[in-house]
N, C-alpha and C positions, 0 to 999 in steps of 0.2 A: 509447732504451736501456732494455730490461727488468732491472729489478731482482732478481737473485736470493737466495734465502733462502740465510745465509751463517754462521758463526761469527765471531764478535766479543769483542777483549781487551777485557776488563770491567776497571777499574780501581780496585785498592781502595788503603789508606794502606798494607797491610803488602807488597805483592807485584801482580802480572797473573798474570792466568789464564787459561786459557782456557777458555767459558761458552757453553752452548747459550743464543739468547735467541730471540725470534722475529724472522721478516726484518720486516726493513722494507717497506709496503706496495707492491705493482708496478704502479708507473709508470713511462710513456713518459718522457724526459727528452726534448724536444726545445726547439733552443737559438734564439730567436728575438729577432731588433734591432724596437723598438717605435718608434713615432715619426719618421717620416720625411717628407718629402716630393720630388715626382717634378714632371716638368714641366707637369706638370699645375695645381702654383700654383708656387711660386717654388723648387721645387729646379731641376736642372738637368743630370738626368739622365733617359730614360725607364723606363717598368717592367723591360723586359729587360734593359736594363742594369742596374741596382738588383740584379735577380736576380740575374746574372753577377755581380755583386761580392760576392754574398749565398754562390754556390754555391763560390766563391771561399774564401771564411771557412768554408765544409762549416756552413754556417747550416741548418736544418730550416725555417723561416718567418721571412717578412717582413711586420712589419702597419703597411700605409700609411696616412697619416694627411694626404693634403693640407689645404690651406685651404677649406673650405666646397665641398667637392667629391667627389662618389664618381664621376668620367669615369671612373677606369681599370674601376672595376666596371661600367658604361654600355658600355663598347669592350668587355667581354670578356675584359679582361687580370688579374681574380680567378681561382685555379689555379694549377695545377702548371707553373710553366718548368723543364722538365729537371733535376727533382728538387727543385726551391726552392719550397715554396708561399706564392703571392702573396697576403696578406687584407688587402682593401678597408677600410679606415674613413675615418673625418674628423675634421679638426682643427676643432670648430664655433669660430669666431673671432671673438670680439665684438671692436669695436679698442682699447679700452683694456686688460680683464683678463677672467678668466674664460676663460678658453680650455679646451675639453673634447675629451679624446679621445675619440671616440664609434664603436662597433663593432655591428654587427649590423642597422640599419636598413637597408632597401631603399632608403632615399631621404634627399636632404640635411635636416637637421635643423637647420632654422630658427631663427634667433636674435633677430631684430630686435624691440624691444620685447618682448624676455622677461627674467627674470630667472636667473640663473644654476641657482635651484630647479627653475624653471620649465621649462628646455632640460632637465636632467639628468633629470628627472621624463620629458619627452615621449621620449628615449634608452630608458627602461624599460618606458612603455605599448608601444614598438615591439619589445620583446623584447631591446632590447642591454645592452652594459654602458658604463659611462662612468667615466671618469678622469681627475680634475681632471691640466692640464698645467702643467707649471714653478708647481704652485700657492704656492711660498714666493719666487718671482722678488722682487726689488729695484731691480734694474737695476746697471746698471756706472758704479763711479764715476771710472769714467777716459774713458769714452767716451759719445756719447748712445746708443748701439745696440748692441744692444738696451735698450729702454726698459722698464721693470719692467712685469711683467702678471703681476701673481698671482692667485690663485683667495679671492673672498672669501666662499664659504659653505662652507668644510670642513666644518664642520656639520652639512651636509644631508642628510637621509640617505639620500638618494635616490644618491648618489656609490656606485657601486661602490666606487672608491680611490681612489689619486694617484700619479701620480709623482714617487716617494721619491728618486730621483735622476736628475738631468736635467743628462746628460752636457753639452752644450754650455754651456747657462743657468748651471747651477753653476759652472762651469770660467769663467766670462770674468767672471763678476761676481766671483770672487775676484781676480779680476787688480788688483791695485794701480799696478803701475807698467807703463810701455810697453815695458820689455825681458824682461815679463813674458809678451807677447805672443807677440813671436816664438819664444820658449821653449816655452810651449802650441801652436803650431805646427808649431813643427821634431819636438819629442818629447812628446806630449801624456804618453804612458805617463808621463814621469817628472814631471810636474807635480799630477798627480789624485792626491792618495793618500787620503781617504776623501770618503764624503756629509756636507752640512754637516749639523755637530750641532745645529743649528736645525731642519729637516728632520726628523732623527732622534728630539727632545725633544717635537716637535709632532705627531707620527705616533704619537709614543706616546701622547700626550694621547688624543687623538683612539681607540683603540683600547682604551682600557678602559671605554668604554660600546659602542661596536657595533664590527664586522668591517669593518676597512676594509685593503683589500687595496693593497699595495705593487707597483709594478712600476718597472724601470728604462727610462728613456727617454732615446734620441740627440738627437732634434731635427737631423735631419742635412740639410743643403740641397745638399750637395758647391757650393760658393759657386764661381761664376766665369760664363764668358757661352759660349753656343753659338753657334759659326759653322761655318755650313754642316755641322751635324748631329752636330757633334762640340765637346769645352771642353778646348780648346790647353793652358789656363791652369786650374788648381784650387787649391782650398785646399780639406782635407779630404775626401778621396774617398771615396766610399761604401766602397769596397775599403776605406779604411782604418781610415772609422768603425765600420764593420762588427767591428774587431779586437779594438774594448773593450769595451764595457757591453754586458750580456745580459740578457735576462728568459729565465730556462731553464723552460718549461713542464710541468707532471707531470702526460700523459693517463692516464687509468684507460686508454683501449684507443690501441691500434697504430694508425700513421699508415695507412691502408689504399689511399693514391694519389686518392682521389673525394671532391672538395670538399666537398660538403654535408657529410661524415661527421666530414672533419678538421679544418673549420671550426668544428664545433659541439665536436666535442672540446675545441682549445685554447681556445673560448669558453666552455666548459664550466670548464675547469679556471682560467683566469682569473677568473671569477663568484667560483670557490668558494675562493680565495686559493692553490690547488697552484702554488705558482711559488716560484722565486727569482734574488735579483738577482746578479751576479757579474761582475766583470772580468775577462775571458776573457783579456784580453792579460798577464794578471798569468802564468794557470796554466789549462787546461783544466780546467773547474769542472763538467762533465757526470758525474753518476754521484753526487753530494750529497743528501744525505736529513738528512730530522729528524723523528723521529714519535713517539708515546707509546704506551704500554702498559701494559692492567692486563688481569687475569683473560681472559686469551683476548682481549681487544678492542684493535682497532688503531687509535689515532688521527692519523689526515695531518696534515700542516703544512695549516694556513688553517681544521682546522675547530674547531669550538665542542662544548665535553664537560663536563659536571658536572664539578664541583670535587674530586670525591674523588681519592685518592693514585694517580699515577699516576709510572712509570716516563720519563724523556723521552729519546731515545737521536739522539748524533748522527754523522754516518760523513760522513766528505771523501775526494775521490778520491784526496790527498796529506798528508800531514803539513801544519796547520797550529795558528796561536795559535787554539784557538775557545773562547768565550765565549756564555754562558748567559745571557741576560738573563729581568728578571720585570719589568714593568713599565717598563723601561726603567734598571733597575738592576742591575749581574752580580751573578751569581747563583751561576756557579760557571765554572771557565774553567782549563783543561787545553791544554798541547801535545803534538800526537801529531794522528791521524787520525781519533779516535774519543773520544767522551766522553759519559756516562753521568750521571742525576742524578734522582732520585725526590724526587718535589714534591709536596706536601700544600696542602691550597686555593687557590682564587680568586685569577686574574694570569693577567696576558699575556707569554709563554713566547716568546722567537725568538731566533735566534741569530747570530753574525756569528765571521764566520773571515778572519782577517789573514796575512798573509804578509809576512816579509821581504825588499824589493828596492829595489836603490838606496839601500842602506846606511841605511835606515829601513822601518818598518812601514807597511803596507799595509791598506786593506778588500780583500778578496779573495769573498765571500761573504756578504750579508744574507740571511736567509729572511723569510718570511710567519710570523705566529706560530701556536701553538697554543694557543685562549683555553678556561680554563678558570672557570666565572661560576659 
């Protein structure tokens, strides 16, 4: 979705107005489920179907992530299915913790006797980027499984990011009780209602010394058994996992149909923190911006700018509660669809927009921040 230069109600204490400012920079929006795996390790669906439940949800990209495996890119099934593009990665899996999303290698990225440094370091010599998975996992304390597997060198710098929230991981570690289960089940919508703030408190940490980029991640297996090339039986279907959590991508250029171009786009735009995360099932989140501005200059969400005073502007496709954070502290926080807020020195600027549904408050919206050092 290209972004066009627009007029925007500026809001001051005495009145609204209406105010030439400049657009917001244009970018691609496109809406991408991160984190999956296909039968290839232990999900239980193939690539085209993945697609099909992708093209289903009017998804733009799907970035696969089996266990220690790039077959689908080996077979040839990296590409375009009928309008869905399919990106090859891998879940590098060491068995107790550390588990890395890894994107851009030509080849499986070896873990055995490495260090967590060590894997995410050899991700980078090969050109990719890497993202610690379920890196604040615990485990469930009502069942043995999943077993906690966190990521223990956030620190490293070599991490592209993490995923900030990890639709499945999150959601069953908070389950306390067993009728808590079938409830995340039957209507998962009405059980998630934000990322935990541990999550949130440690991302912030982590991001006022360097760029560490956020992204949302499913974990989706669609769990159940194939017989005879089909699964009678599911629990969580890609269809339906596909409905919540997004990572929405912001290309500088247009999907243009030819892998190598759109591949390097959205790995482009993930390097460089242009994304954010959203629950689609909440509200159509496509068309969200947050960017800065001073003298003529545009600054994107995810990049790094001198401290000087800069204008921060932000636009939702909908009316919601948004909130300005600096450091991980609001900053300034407006309902409506837009909100505006000129900031003087050094902090990390992102913002999150809530929605009311189910008779309580919602995340609807995390960005990437804009740091200014």
């Amino acid at each position: 979705m290209r972004t066009k230069p627009t007029f925007v109600i500026v809001a001051t204490e005495r009145r609204s107005k209406l105010a030439r400012v400049m657009p917001a920079p244009e970018l691609h929006d496109l809406a991408c489920v991160i984190h999956l795996h296909s039968t290839y390790s232990d999900g239980t669906g193939t690539v085209p179907e993945i697609a099909a439940a992708a093209r289903a949800n009017a998804l733009d990209a799907v970035l696969l992530t089996d266990h220690d495996t790039l077959e689908a890119k080996r077979r040839g099934e990296e590409g375009y299915h009928e309008g869905v593009l399919v990106l090859v990665g891998e879940e590098v899996s060491p068995r107790a913790r550390d588990h890395l999303l890894a994107f851009g290698p030509d080849q499986h990225v070896r873990h055995r006797g490495r260090t967590a440094a060590e894997v995410s370091r050899r991700v980078h010599a090969a050109g990719g980027i890497a993202f610690a998975a379920h890196p604040f996992s615990r485990g469930s304390t009502l069942v043995k499984r999943p077993a906690a597997m966190p990521y223990s060198d956030l620190d490293g710098a070599e991490l592209t990011g993490i995923e900030l929230w990890s639709f499945v991981t999150d959601s069953v570690e908070a389950i306390a009780r067993w009728r808590d289960v079938a409830a995340f089940v039957a209507r998962p919508e009405r059980f998630v209602d934000h990322p935990p703030e541990r999550n949130l408190a440690e991302w912030d940490r982590l991001c006022r010394d360097r760029r560490v980029v956020a992204i949302g991640g499913l974990d989706a297996h669609q769990i159940g058994v194939r017989v005879l090339g089909r699964v009678p039986l599911k629990l969580m279907s890609y269809r339906r996992s596909f409905s919540f959590l997004r990572t929405h991508v912001l290309c500088e250029r247009a999907p243009t149909g030819v892998l190598e171009h759109d591949r390097e786009a959205i790995f482009g735009a993930l390097r460089e923190g242009r994304c954010y995360l959203a629950m689609d099932s909440l509200e159509p989140a496509r068309g969200f911006s947050f960017w800065g501005e001073r003298a003529g200059e545009l600054v994107a969400m995810g990049a790094q700018a001198s401290a000087a005073a800069v204008t921060l502007r932000v636009r939702a496709p909908r009316p919601a509660a948004l909130r300005l954070l600096r450091d991980g502290e609001l900053l300034a926080s407006r309902d409506g669809d837009e909100l505006e807020q000129r900031v003087e020195g050094a902090g990390v600027y992102r913002v999150e927009a809530r929605l009311e549904a189910g008779g309580r408050e919602r995340t609807w919206i995390v960005s990437n921040p804009i740091y200014l050092r």
